[in-house]
C-alpha positions in Angstrom: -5.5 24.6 22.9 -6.0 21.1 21.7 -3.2 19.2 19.9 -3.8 18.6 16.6 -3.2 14.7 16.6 -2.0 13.4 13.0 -2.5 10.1 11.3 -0.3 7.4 11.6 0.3 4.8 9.1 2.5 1.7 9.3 4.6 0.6 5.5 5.9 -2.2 5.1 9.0 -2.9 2.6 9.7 0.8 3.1 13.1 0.3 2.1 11.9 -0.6 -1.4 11.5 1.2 -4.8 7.6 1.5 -4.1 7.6 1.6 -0.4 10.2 4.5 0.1 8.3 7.2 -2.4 4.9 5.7 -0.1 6.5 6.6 3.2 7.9 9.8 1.9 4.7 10.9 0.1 2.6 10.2 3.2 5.5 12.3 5.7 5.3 15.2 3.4 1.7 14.8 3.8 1.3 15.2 7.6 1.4 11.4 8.8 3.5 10.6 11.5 5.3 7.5 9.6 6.3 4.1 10.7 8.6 1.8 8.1 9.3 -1.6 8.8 12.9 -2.4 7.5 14.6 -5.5 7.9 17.9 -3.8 7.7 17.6 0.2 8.7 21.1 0.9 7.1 19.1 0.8 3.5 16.7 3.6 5.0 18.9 6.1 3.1 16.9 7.7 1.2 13.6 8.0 3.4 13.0 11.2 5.1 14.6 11.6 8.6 11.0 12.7 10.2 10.4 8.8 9.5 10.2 6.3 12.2 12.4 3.2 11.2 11.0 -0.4 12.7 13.6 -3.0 12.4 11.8 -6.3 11.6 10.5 -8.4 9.4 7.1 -9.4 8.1 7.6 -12.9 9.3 8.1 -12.1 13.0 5.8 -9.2 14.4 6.3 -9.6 17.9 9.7 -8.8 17.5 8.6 -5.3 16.2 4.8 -4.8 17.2 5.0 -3.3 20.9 7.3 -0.4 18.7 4.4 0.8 17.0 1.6 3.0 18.9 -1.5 1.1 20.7 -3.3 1.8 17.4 -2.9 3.0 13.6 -4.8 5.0 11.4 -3.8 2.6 8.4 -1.3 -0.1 7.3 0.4 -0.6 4.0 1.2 -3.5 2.9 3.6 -3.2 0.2 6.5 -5.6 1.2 6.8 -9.0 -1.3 9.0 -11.3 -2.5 9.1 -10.8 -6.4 11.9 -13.4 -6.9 11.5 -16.0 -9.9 14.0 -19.3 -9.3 12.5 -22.1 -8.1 14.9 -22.7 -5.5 13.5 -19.2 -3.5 9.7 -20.8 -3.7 9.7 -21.9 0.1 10.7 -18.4 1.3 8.8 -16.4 -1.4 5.6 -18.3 0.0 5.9 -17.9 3.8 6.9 -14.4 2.7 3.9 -13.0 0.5 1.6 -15.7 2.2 2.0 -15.8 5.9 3.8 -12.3 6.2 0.4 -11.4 4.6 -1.5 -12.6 7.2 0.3 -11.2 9.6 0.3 -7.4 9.0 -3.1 -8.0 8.1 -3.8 -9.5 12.4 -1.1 -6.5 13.1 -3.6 -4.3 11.2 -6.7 -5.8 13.5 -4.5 -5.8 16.4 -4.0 -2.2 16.1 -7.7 -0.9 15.1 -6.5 1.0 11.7 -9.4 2.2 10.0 -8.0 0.8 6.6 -6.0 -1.7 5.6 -4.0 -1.3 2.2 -2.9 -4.0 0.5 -0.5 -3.7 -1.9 -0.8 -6.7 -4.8 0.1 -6.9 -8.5 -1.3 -6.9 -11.8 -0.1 -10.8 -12.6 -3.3 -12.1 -10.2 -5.2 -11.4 -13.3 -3.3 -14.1 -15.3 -0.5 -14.1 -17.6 -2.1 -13.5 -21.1 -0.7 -15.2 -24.8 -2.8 -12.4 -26.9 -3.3 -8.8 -25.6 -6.0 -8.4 -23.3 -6.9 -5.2 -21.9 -7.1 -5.6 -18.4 -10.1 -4.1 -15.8 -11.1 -5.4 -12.6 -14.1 -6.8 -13.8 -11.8 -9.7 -15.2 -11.4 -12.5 -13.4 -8.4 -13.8 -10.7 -7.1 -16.6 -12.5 -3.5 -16.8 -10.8 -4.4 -19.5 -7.9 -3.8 -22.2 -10.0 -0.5 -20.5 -11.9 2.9 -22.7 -12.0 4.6 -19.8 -11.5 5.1 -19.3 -7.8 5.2 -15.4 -7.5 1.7 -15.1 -9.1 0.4 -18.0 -6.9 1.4 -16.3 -3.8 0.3 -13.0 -5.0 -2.7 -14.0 -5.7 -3.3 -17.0 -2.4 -2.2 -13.6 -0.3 -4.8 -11.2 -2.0 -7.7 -13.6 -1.8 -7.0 -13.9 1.8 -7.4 -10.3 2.6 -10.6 -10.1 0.4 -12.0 -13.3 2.9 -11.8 -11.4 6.0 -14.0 -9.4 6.6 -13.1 -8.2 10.4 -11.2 -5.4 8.8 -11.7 -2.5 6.2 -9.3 -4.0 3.5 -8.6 -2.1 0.0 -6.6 -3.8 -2.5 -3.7 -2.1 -5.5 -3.0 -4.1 -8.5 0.0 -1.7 -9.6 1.1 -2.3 -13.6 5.4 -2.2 -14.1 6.6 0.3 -12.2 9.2 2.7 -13.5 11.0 5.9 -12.7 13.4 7.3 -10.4 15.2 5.8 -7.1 15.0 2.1 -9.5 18.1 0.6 -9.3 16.8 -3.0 -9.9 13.9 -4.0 -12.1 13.5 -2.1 -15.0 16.3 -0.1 -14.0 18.4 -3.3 -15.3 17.0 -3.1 -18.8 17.5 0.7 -19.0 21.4 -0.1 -17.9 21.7 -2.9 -20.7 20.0 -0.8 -23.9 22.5 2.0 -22.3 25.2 0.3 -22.7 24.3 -1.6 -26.2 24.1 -5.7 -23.7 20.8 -6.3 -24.6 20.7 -9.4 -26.2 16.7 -9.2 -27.4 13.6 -7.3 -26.8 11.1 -9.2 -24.9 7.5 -9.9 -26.7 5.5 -8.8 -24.0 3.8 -5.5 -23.7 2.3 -3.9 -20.7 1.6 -0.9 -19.0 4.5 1.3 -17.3 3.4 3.5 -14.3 5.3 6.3 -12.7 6.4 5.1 -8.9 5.4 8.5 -7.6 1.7 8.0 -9.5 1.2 5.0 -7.8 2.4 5.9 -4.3 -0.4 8.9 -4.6 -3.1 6.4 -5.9 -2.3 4.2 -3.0 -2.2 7.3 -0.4 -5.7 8.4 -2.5 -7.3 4.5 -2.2 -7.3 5.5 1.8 -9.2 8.3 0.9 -11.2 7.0 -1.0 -11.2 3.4 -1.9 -14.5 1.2 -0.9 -13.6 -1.7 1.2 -13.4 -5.3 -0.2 -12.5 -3.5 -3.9 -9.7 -3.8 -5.5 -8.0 -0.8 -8.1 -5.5 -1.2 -10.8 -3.1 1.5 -11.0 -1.9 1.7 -14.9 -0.1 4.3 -16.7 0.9 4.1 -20.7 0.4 0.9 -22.8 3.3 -0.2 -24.6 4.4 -3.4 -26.8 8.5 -3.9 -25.1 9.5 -3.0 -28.8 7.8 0.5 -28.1 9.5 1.0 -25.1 13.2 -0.4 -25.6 13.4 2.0 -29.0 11.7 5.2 -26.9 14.7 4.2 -24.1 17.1 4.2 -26.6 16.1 7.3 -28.7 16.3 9.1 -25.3 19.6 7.6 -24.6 20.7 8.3 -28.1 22.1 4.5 -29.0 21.0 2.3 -31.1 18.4 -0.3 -30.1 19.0 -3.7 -30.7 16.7 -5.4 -33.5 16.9 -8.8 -32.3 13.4 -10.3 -30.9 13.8 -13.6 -30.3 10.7 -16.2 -30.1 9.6 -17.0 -27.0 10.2 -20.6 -27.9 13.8 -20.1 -28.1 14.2 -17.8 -25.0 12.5 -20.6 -23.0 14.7 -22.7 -24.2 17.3 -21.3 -22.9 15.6 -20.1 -19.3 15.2 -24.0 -19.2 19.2 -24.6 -19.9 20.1 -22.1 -17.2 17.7 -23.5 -14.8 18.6 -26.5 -15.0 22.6 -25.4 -15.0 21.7 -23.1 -11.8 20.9 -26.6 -9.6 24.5 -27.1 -10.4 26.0 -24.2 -9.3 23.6 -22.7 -6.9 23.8 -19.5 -8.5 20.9 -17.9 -9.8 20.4 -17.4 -13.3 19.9 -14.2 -15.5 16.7 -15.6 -16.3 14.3 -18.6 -15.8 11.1 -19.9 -17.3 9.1 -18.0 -14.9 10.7 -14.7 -15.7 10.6 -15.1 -19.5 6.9 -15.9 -19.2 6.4 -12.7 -17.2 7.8 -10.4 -19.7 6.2 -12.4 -22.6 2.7 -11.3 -20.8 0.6 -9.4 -23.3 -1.7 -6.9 -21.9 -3.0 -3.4 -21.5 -4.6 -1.8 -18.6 -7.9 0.2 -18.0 -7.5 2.2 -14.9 -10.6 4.4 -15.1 -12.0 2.9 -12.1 -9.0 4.2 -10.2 -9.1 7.6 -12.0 -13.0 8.0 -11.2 -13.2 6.4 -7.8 -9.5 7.4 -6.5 -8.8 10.7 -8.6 -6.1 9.1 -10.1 -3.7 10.9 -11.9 -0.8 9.9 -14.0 2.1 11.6 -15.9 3.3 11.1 -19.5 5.7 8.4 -20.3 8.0 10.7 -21.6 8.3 12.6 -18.1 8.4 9.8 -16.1 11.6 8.5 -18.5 13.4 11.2 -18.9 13.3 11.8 -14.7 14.6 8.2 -14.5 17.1 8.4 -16.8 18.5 11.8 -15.3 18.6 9.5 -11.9 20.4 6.7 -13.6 22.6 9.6 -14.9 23.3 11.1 -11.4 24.2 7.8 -9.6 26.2 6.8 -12.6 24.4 4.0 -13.2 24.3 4.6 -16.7 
């Protein structure tokens, strides 16, 4: 009787918000599992059929002879999403060079598809609402802010090889359970009546568990050398603080300060933070991020993929009932 040999795929930041629903997803799914972590002790909540890598994106030989002679596929979903200044130098050899080296891991060990795992932002930050499709151009090479650089200087150097099947995910804010950092932060402060303004941005909010599936489904079925945003609902920041807080039952706040005024103050706190060496609550980099104004068309994903995704409304009221369990809220 011949063994029925299952697929094997490599994920890296599997200890992260995206990355552990990814590596779950694709164990429940029949692949044997591989997840780089840089510290296994945070691999609580992956499941135990998972094979934990210590390493780190920056290093492979100190973790590649752990992983079999070849893969079916590598995920690449670990980055750097930090925005003070002073974390540039490691936020570029992270997203940069620990790029390039999962993706000569990837060659090294003859996957037949190599996902990358980018971000929305490559398409620019936007100062009136665009709606977003892939068809639009990558403007964020020449961005002063360093995370969208990097993003973008890694995803352009996956797209220029060409040695290698290569699919690339341009995921939207990601929300819902197992958060406990991003947007988890803003749930906690409307919760607990600390937030001192609404942002002016507006973007689209995607379900972690949606996007973990789209990425599982872009192996599937994604073409090579294409890249697939994975979008949910549209919302204005307003629109989603006062859904939040109607959920939560507390009152929003109304203040909306001008972005003027908030970069203002990023500036001051920057410029406090050389000081101190502590790094601020926010910066110029992160107030221009949530001041972003776009929408998202993900048809191509839907169409191409099968994407699915769930209502807003679902996907809140699964991460609040999280937030609730861990008392985090």
């Amino acid at each position: 009787m011949t063994a029925i040999i299952s697929k094997t795929a490599f994920v890296t930041g599997a200890t992260g918000f995206l990355g552990t629903h990814l590596c779950n997803q694709l164990q429940e799914q029949g692949w044997q599992v591989f997840a780089l972590c840089r510290n296994p002790q945070k691999a609580t909540e992956l499941n135990k059929e998972i094979t934990l890598i210590k390493g780190d994106i920056l290093d492979i030989e100190s973790f590649s002879k752990k992983l079999p002679q070849k893969l079916t596929a590598v995920f690449h979903t670990a980055a750097s999403t930090n925005t003070w200044f002073k974390n540039n130098d490691i936020q570029t050899k992270t997203n940069i060079e620990g790029t390039k080296n999962i993706l000569k891991l990837a060659q090294e060990k003859s996957v037949e598809k190599y996902i990358h795992i980018s971000s929305v932002v490559v398409f620019g930050i936007h100062k009136t609402l665009t709606n977003i499709t892939e068809n639009l151009s990558i403007s964020g090479a020449d961005s002063w802010i360093n995370y969208v650089k990097t993003k973008t200087a890694a995803e352009n150097y996956v797209l220029s090889q060409n040695k290698i099947d290569s699919v690339i995910i341009n995921p939207t804010h990601i929300i819902g359970p197992g958060d406990t950092q991003n947007w988890a932060r803003l749930i906690q402060m409307i919760a607990k009546n600390k937030l001192p303004s609404i942002p002016n941005g507006a973007g689209s909010f995607v379900d972690v568990r949606d996007v973990a599936a789209g990425i599982i489904q872009s192996f599937h079925h994604g073409k090579p050398g294409e890249n697939y945003l994975l979008g949910g609902t549209d919302m204005n920041f307003k629109q989603f603080v006062h859904t939040v807080a109607d959920k939560l039952e507390v009152k929003p706040t109304k203040v909306q300060l001008p972005n003027f005024l908030l970069k203002t103050l990023a500036h001051v706190k920057n410029n406090i933070s050389r000081i101190t060496n502590k790094e601020p609550d926010i910066t110029p980099e992160s107030v221009a991020l949530i001041s972003d104004l776009y929408g998202c068309d993900a048809r191509k994903a839907r169409k191409e993929l099968h994407y699915q995704t769930r209502s807003i409304d679902e996907t809140l009221t699964d991460t609040l009932d999280f937030l609730t369990k861990e008392k985090l809220i």
